[in-house]
ROKOLSE-455945 format. One record per residue (C-alpha): residue in three letters; y negated, z, x. Coordinates in steps of 0.5 Angstrom, whole numbers, padded with zeros to 4 digits, always signed. Example, Ala and Ser with C-alpha at 12.3 -4.5 7.8 and 13.67 -1.06 7.14 Angstrom:
! ROKOLSE-455945
ALA+0009+0016+0025/SER+0002+0014+0027/
//
This chain:
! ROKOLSE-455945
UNK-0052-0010-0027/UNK-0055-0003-0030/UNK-0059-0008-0035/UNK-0055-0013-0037/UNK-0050-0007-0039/UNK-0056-0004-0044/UNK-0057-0012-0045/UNK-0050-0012-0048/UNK-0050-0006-0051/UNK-0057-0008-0055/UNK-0054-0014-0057/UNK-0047-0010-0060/UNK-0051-0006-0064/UNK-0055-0012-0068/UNK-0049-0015-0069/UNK-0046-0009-0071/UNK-0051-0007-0076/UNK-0050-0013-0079/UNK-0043-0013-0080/UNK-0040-0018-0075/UNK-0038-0019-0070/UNK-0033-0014-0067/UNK-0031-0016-0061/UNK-0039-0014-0057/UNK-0039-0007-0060/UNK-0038-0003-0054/UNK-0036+0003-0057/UNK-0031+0000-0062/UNK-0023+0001-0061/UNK-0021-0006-0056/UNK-0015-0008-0060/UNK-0020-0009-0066/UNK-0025-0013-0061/UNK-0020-0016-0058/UNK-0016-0019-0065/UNK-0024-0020-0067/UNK-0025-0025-0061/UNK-0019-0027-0062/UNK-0021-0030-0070/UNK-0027-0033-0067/UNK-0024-0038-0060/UNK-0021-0044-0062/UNK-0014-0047-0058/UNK-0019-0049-0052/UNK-0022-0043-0051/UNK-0016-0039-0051/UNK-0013-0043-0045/UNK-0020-0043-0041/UNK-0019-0036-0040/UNK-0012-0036-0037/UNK-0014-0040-0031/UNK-0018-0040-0025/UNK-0026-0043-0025/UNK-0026-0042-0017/UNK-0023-0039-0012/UNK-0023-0032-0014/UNK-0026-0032-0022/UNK-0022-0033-0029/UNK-0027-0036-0034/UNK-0029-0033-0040/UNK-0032-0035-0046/UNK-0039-0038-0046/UNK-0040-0039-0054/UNK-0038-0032-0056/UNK-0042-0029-0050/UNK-0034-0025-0047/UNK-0036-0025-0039/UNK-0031-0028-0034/UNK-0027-0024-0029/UNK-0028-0023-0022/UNK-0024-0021-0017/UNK-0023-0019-0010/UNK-0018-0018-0004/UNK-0016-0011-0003/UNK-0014-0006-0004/UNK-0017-0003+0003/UNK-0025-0006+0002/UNK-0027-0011-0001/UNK-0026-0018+0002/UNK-0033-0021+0004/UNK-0036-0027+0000/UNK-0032-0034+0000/UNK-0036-0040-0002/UNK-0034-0042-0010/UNK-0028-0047-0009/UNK-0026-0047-0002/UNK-0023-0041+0003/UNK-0030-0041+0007/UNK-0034-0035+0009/UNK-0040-0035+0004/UNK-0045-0032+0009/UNK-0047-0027+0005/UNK-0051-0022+0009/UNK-0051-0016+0004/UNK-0043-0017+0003/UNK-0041-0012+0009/UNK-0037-0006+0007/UNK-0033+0001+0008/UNK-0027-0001+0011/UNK-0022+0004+0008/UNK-0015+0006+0012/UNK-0009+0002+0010/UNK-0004+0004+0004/UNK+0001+0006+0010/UNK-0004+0011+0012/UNK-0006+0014+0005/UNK+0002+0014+0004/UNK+0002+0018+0010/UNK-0002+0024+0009/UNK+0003+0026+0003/UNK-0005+0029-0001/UNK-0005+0026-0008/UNK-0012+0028-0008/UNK-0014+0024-0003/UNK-0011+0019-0006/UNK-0015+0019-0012/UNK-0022+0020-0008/UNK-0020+0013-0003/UNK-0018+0010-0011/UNK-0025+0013-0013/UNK-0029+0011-0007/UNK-0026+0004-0007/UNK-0027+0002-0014/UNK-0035+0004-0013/UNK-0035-0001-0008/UNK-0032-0007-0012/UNK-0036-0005-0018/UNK-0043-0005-0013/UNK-0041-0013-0012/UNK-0040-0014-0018/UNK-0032-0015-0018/UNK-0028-0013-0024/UNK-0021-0014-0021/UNK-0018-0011-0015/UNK-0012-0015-0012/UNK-0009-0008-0010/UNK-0006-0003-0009/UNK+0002-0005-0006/UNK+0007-0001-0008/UNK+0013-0006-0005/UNK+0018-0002-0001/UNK+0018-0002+0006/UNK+0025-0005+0007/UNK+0026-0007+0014/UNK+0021-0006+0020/UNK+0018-0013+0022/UNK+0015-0014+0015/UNK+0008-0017+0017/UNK+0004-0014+0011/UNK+0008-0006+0011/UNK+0002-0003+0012/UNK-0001-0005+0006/UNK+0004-0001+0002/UNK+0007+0005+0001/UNK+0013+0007+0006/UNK+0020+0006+0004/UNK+0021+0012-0002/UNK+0019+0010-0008/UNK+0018+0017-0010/UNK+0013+0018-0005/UNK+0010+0011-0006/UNK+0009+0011-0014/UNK+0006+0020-0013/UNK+0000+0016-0008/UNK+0000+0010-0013/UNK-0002+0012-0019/UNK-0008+0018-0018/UNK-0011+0011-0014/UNK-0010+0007-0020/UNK-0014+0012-0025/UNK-0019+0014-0021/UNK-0021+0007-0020/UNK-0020+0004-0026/UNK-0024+0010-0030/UNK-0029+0007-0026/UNK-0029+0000-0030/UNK-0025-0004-0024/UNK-0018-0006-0026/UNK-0012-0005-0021/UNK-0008-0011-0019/UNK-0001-0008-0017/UNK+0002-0012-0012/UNK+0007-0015-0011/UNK+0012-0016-0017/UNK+0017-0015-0014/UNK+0021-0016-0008/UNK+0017-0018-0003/UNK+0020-0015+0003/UNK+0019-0021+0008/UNK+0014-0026+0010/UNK+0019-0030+0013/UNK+0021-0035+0008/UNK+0016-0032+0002/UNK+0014-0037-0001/UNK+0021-0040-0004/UNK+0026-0035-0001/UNK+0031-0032-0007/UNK+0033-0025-0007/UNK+0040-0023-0009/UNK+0040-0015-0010/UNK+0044-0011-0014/UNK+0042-0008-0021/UNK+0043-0002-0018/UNK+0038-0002-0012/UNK+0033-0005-0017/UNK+0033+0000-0021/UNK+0033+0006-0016/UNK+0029+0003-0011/UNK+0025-0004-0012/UNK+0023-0002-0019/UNK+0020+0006-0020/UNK+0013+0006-0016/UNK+0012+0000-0020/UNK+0014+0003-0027/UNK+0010+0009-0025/UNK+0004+0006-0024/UNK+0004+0002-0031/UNK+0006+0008-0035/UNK+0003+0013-0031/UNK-0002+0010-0029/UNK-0004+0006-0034/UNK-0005+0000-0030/UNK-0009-0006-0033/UNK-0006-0012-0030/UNK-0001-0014-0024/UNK+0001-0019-0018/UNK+0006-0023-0019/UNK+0010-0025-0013/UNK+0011-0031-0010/UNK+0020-0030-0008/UNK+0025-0032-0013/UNK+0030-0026-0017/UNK+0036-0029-0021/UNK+0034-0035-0018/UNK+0027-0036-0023/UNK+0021-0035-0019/UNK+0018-0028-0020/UNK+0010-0031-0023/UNK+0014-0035-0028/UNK+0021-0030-0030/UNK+0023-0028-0036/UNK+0027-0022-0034/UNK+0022-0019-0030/UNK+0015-0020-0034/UNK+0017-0020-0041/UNK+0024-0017-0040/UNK+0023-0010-0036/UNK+0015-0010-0035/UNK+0012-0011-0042/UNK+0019-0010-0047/UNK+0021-0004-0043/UNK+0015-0001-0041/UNK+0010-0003-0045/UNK+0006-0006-0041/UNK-0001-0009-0045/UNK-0005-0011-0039/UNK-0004-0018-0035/UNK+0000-0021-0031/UNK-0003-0024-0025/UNK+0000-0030-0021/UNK+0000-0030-0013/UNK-0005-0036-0011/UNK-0001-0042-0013/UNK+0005-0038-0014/UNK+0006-0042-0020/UNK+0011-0048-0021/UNK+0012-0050-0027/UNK+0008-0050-0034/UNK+0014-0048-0039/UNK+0015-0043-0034/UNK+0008-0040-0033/UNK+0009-0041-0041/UNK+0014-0037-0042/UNK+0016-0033-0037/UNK+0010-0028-0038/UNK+0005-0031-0034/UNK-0002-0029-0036/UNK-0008-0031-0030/UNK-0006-0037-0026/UNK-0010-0038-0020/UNK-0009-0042-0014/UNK-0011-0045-0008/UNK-0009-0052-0007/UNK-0016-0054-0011/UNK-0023-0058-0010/UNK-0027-0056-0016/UNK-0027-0064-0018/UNK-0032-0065-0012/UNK-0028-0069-0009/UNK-0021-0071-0012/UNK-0020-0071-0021/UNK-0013-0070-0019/UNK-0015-0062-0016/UNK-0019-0059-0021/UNK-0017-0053-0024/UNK-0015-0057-0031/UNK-0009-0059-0026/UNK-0006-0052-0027/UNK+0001-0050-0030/UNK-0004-0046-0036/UNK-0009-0051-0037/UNK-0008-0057-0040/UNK-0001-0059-0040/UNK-0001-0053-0043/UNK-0005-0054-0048/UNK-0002-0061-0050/UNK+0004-0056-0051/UNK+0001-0052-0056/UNK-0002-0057-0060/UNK+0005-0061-0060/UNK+0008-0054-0063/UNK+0013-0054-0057/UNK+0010-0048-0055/UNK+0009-0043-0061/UNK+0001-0042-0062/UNK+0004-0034-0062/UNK+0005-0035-0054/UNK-0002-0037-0053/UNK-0005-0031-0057/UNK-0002-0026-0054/UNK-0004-0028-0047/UNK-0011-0029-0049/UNK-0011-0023-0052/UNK-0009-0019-0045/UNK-0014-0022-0042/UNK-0019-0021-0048/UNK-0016-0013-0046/UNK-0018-0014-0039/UNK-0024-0017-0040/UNK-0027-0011-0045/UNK-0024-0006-0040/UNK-0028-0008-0035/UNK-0033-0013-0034/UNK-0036-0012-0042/UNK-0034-0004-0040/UNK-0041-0001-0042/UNK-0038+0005-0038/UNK-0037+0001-0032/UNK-0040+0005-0026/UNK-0045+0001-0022/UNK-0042+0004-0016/UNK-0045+0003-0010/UNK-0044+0001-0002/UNK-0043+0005+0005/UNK-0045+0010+0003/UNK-0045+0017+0007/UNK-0040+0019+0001/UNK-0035+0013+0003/UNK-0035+0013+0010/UNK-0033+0022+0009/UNK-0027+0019+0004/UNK-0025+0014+0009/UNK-0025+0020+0015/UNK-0021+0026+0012/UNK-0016+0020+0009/UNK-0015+0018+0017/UNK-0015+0026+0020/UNK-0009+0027+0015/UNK-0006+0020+0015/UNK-0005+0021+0022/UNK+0002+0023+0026/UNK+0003+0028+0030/UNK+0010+0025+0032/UNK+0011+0028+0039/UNK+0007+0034+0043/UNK+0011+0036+0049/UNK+0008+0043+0053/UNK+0003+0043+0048/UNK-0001+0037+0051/UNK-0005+0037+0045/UNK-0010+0038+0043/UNK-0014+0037+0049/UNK-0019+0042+0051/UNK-0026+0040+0051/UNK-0027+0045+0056/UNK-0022+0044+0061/UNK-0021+0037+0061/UNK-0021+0033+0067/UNK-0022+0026+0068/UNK-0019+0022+0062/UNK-0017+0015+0062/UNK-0016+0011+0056/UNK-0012+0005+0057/UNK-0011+0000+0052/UNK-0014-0006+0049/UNK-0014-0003+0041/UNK-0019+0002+0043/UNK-0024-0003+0043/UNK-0022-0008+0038/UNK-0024-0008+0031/UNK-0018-0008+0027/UNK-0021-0009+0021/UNK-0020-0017+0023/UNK-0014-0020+0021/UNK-0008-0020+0017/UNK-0010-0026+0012/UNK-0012-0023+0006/UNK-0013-0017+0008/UNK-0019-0019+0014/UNK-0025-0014+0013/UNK-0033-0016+0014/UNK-0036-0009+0015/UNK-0042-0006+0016/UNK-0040-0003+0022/UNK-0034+0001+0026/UNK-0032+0007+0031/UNK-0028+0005+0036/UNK-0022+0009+0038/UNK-0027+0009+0046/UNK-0032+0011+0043/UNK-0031+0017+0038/UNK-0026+0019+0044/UNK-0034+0019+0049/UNK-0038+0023+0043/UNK-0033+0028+0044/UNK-0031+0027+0052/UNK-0037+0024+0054/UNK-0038+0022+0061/UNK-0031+0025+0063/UNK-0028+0019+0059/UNK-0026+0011+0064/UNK-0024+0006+0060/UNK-0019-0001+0062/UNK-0016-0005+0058/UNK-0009-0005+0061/UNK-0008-0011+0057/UNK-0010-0016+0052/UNK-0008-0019+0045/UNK-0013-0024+0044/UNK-0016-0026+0038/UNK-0014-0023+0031/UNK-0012-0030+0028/UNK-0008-0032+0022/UNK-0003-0038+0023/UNK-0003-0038+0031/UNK-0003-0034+0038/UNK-0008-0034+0043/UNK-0005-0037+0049/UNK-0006-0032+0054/UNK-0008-0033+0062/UNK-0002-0028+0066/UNK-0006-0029+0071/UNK-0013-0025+0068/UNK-0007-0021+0064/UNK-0003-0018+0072/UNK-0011-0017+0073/UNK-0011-0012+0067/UNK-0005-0009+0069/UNK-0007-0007+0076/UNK-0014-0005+0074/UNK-0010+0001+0069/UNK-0005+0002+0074/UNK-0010+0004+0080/UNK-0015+0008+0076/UNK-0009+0012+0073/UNK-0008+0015+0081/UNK-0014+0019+0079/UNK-0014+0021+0073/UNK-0012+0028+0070/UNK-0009+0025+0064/UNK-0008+0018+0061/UNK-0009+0017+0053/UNK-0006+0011+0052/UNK-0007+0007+0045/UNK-0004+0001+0043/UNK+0001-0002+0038/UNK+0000-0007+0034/UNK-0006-0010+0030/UNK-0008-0015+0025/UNK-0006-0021+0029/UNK-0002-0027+0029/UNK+0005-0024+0027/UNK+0004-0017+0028/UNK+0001-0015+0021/UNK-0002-0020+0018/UNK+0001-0024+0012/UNK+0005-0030+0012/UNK+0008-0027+0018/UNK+0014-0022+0020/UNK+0014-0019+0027/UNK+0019-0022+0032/UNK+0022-0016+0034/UNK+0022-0009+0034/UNK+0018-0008+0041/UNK+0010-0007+0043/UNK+0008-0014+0044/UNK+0004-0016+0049/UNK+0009-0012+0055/UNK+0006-0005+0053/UNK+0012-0002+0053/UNK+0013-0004+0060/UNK+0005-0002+0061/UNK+0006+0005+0058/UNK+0013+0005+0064/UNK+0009+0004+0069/UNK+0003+0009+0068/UNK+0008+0014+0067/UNK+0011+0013+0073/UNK+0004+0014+0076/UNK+0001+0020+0072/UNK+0005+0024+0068/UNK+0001+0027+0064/UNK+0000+0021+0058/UNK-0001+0021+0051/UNK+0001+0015+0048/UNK-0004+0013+0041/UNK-0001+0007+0037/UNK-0004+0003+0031/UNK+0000-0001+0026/UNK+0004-0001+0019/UNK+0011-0001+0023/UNK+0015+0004+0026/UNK+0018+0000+0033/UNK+0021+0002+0039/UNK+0019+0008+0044/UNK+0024+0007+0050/UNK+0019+0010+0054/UNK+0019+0016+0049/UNK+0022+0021+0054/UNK+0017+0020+0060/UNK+0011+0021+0056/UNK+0008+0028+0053/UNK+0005+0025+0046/UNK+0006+0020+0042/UNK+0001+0020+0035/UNK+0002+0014+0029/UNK-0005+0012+0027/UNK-0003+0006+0022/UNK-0010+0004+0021/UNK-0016+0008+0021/UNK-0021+0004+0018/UNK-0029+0004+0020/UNK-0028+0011+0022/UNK-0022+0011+0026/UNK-0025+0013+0032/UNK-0028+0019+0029/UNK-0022+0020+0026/UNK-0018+0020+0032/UNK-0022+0024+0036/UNK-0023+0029+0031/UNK-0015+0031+0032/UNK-0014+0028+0040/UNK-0019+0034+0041/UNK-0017+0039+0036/UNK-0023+0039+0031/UNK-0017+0037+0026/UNK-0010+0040+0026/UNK-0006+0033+0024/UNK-0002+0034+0018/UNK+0001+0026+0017/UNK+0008+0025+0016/UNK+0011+0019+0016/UNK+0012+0015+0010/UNK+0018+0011+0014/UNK+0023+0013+0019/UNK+0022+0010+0026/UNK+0030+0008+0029/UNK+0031+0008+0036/UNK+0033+0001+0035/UNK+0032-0005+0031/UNK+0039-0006+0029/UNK+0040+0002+0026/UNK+0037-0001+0020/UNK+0041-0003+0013/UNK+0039-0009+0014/UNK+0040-0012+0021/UNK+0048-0009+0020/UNK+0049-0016+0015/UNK+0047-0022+0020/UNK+0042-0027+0017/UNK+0045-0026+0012/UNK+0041-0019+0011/UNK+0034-0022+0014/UNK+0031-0027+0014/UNK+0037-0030+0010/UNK+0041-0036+0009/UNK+0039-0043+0007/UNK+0033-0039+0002/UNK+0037-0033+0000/UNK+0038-0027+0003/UNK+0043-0022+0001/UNK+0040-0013+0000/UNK+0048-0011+0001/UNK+0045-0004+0003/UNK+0044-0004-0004/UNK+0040+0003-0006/UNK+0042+0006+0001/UNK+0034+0004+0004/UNK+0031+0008+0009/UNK+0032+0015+0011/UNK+0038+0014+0005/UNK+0042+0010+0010/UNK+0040+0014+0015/UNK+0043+0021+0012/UNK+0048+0019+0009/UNK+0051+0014+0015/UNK+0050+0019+0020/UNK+0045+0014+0025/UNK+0040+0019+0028/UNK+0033+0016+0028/UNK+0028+0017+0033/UNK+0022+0021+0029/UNK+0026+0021+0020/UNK+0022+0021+0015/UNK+0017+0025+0012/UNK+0017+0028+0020/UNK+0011+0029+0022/UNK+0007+0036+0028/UNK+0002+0040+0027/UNK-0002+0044+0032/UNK+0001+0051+0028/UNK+0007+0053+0026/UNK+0010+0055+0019/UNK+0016+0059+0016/UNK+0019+0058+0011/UNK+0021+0064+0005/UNK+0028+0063+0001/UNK+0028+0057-0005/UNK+0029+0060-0011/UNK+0031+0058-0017/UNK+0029+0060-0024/UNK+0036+0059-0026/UNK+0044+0057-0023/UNK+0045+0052-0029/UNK+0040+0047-0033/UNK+0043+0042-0038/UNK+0040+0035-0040/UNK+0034+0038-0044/UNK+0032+0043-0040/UNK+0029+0044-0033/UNK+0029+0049-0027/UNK+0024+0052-0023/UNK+0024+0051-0016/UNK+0020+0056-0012/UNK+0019+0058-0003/UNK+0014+0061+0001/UNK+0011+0058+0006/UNK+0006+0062+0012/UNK+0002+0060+0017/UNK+0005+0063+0023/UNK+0001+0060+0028/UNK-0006+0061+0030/UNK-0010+0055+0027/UNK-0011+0054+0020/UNK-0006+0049+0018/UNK-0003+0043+0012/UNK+0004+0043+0011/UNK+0008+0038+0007/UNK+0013+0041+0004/UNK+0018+0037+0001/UNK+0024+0038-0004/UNK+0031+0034-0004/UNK+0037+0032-0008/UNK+0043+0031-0007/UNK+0050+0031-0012/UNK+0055+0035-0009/UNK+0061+0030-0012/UNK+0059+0024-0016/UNK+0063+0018-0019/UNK+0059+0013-0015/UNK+0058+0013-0008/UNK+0050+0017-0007/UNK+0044+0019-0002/UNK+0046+0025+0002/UNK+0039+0027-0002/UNK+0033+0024-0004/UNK+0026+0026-0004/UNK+0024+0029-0012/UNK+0018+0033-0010/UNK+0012+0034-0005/UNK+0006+0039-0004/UNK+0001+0040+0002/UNK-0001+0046+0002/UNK-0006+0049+0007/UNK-0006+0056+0010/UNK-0010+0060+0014/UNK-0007+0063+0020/UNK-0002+0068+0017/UNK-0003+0066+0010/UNK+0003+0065+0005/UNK+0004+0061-0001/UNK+0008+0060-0006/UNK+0010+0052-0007/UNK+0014+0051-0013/UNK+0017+0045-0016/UNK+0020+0043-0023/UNK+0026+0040-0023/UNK+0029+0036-0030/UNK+0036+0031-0031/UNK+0031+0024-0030/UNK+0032+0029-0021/UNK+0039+0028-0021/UNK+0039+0021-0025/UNK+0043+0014-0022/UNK+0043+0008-0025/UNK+0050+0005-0028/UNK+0051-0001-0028/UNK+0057-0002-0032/UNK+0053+0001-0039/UNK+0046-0001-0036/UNK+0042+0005-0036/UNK+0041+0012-0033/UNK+0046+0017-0033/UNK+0046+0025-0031/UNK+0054+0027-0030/UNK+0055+0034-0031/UNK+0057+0037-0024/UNK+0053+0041-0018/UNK+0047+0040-0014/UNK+0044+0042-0008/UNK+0037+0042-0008/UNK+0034+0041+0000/UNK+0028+0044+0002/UNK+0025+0041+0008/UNK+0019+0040+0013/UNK+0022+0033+0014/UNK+0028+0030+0012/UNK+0032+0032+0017/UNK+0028+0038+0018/UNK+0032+0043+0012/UNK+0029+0050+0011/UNK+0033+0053+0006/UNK+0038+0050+0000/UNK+0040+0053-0006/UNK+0046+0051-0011/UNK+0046+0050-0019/UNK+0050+0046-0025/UNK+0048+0041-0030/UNK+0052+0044-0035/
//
């Protein structure tokens, strides 16, 4: 890659020196290559490169020597190689990768930092494999618990969820690899996703569904976006024209491309002129076999073409779609910058780790039962059939191949060695998409009783389970059928308490579920999932090597039905003759918890640690701010504890009287600070009139009403560590 980049480079500068053309000069401004390119394509050329040449590329322009585009899944590792016009394995044997934690994980370690290492490191990988397009990462919001593809997202805030998006977005693309933010917009659901319409308020889509997309195009500076396959306003969301042209090029000036989901298109005046700008797709051979399934057959390929030179379709529509994917070209793969990156390297595997140890939750840790002391352990037993399953399989698109993986039973042995027995207790089956595996009760009551006997003489039980990537569990095209373990591990996790009390329960997954074994355990820690290294990881903070400092990106309820969007029937999920219905509205998540009074089993932003913090008095720079002005929160933290330690200090609004219903508060800054035992330091936020903004409906914009806030300092979101007045004048 290294020499077809000089090659190109070369070539520019003859064509340069001769005053022609523009478009190869690497170091020439892109919107001068790109109206030059533009000039020298015919009609054809420029609607070639708006549809797909195989499963996974776009072409480019052959003639003119501009390179096409190719992309992979992600955003958590590159997908292994795919045969050109089929879903088949390639069967590459160089195609093996790190496999990064989930999104849910990284959300989950509140570190900006980290996430512009995991973008960095990522990215390094698609450029190594020659990808320029990076199908992630996923800002959705998580709207309810069942969602089989939450763990590719970034939790229920969109505060939080655009904060961890937007350093991965630069980071990586600083790296010549352009990301794909997914899925636009209101993919909530798997159920029905293909054609359900989601009917929401302006309101909710403005204060909820919208920020973390809007802050990753004009913060981040993203260069293109997924389209998703559900309909909003009744158009569906590749082909809508309020959404693509309306909100995301008009109003935040968007100058990349517009990606469909595959074969998310419907029709070819939709695709025309509802903002569409790559059509790819699935339902197609590659005229090996059938003329009427060829890439020609797409929305924006030759029908589209026949409308452009009819003039039913203006000549300045096509210009301006070629002229995005002539930007995402130049961006990426004719970016003399673009990195060679590389793949498994020592470096990757390191950020793959500290993104697991500070994404990991400390949820619940009666009597200190963690960590667990290397030197005065006794016998330990791990029961559980994610200890060794590689949870780096399943969930659709998201399914890695990898160079290899540390099990939790085997990082747990490196530290614990031979004190350390295994059982399964039960089993999952096989990480399919589409179906379960039908499993034997007779080998499964087996399992069972194998755990239950060699519980009787175990000192302590670490239990991990959860979910994985399997057939709805999480795993695309499929939501969870309810809010408990599957696989009777609830009941499991009963019956070893029962037989030794000293248990601690590690669970996987992107979702919170239920806990009503919660009280008859000692511990209870979230891992999401934690890529190659999560047996390291896990190990490094059950044994005290890592003090955990997670907390949750989602609130874990009691129970299913505490969520807004079980308190409306089917209506609210999964909908009624494709249509449901948010009548929630902005009150997602911990907004409706707080504001509601509905107590949540662990909130928001909760999350242990192996040390204790105090926190100081907030203080404001000032009691009033107006419109144009800004106010200084600071508070000091300390490490009261023995341990060195991170701590996720959250800030909060609330509006003491507005003249629409409100949140009780709402997240509007973070920062994890780390401290020695006894160490303090000072955190400080700023706090401008966008913090205490909602959206109108009835002049259709933001609005800031004079009156008294209430800023929160908190350790989770129900956790308040101190408050302090001021007045918008």
């Amino acid at each position: 890659m290294k020499k077809q980049i000089i090659a190109l480079a070369l070539l520019a500068g003859s064509f340069v020196a001769a005053g022609a053309q523009v478009y190869l000069d690497p170091k020439a401004p892109i919107e001068e290559r790109v109206k030059d390119a533009l000039s020298r394509m015919t009609t054809h050329e420029k609607v070639r490169i708006l549809y797909a040449q195989s499963k996974f590329s776009s072409p480019g322009v052959p003639r003119l020597g501009i390179r096409q585009l190719n992309m992979a899944d992600g955003p958590h590792g590159v997908r292994e190689e795919i045969e050109w016009n089929s879903w088949s394995a390639a069967k590459w044997n160089n195609d093996s990768i790190v496999a990064f934690p989930s999104l849910t994980c990284l959300a989950a370690s509140w570190n900006r930092d980290l996430s512009r290492a995991y973008g960095n490191a990522v990215s390094e990988e698609f450029a190594f494999r020659g990808k320029d397009i990076m199908l992630g990462p996923g800002t959705t919001i998580a709207r309810m618990p069942l969602n089989g593809r939450s763990f590719e997202y970034m939790g229920e805030d969109p505060y939080l969820a655009g904060e961890m998006a937007v350093p991965y977005i630069q980071a990586a693309q600083a790296n010549g690899v352009a990301c794909c933010l997914k899925h636009f917009f209101l993919n909530n659901q798997e159920v029905d996703r293909f054609g359900v319409n989601v009917n929401v308020s302006e309101r909710a889509v403005n204060e909820i569904y919208l920020p973390a997309f809007e802050k990753a195009v004009r913060q981040g500076g993203l260069w293109t976006i997924m389209g998703s396959y559900n309909k909003w306003l009744g158009e569906w969301c590749c082909e809508n024209d309020s959404l693509l042209n309306g909100i995301l090029k008009r109003r935040w000036g968007f100058d990349g491309a517009v990606v469909s989901d595959w074969g998310g298109t419907h029709t070819t005046m939709g695709a025309a002129l509802g903002g569409l700008d790559i059509e790819m797709g699935t339902d197609t051979d590659g005229k090996t076999k059938d003329k009427s399934k060829g890439y020609n057959t797409y929305k924006l390929a030759d029908a589209f073409e026949r409308l452009i030179n009819e003039g039913k379709i203006p000549m300045s529509v096509l210009d301006d779609k070629a002229a995005r994917v002539l930007r995402t070209i130049f961006r990426t793969s004719m970016n003399a910058g673009k990195v060679i990156g590389s793949q498994c390297s020592e470096a990757h595997y390191d950020v793959c780790r500290q993104i697991g140890e500070e994404g990991i939750v400390l949820l619940q840790n009666r009597g200190g039962a963690l960590p667990i002391d290397v030197s005065r352990c006794g016998r330990i037993l791990v029961v559980g059939d994610n200890a060794v399953r590689n949870m780096s399989e399943g969930g659709g698109s998201s399914e890695l191949k990898t160079k290899f993986d540390i099990s939790p039973l085997d990082g747990l042995r490196r530290v614990y060695g031979d004190r350390v027995d295994f059982a399964r207790g039960y089993y999952a089956g096989r990480a399919r998409y589409g179906s379960a595996d039908k499993l034997s009760p007779d080998s499964l009551a087996r399992l069972r009783a194998e755990a239950l006997d060699k519980a009787k003489s175990a000192d302590i039980i670490i239990f991990i389970g959860g979910m994985n990537k399997n057939f709805r569990q999480d795993c695309e095209n499929n939501d969870r059928e309810d809010y408990n373990l599957s696989y009777g591990q609830n009941e499991l996790i009963a019956d070893l308490a029962r037989v030794q009390k000293n248990i601690v329960v590690v669970t996987f997954g992107g979702n919170p579920y239920a806990m009503p074994w919660a009280q008859a355990v000692r511990a209870i820690v979230h891992c999401w999932y934690l890529g190659s290294m999560s047996g390291e990881a896990l190990a490094g903070v059950l044994s005290g090597a890592v003090n955990p400092s997670g907390k949750l990106p989602v609130t874990f309820a009691a129970r299913q039905a505490d969520y807004p969007c079980f308190q409306y029937g089917r209506e609210g999920y999964p909908g009624v003759d494709m249509q449901v219905y948010y009548n929630e509205g902005i009150f997602v998540g911990y907004r409706w918890f707080d504001t509601k009074g509905v107590r949540p089993r662990f909130p928001f932003g909760h999350g242990l640690s192996y040390t204790t913090f105090k926190y100081g008095k907030p203080v404001l720079s000032a009691t009033s701010m107006t419109a144009g002005d800004s106010l200084t929160l600071t508070v000091p933290v300390t490490n009261t504890g023995k341990r060195t330690g991170k701590e996720v200090v959250q800030l909060y609004i609330g509006d003491e009287k507005a003249s629409v219903e409100r949140p009780a508060k709402e997240l509007k800054g973070f920062e994890k600070v780390a401290l020695e035992p006894g160490e303090t330091k000072t955190v400080s936020f700023t706090i401008i009139a966008d913090d205490l903004s909602f959206y109108c409906e009835k002049t259709h914009g933001w609005v800031a009403e004079p009156g008294v806030f209430r800023a929160y300092v908190c350790a989770s979101e129900t956790d308040v560590r101190g408050t302090a007045v001021f007045e918008l004048k």
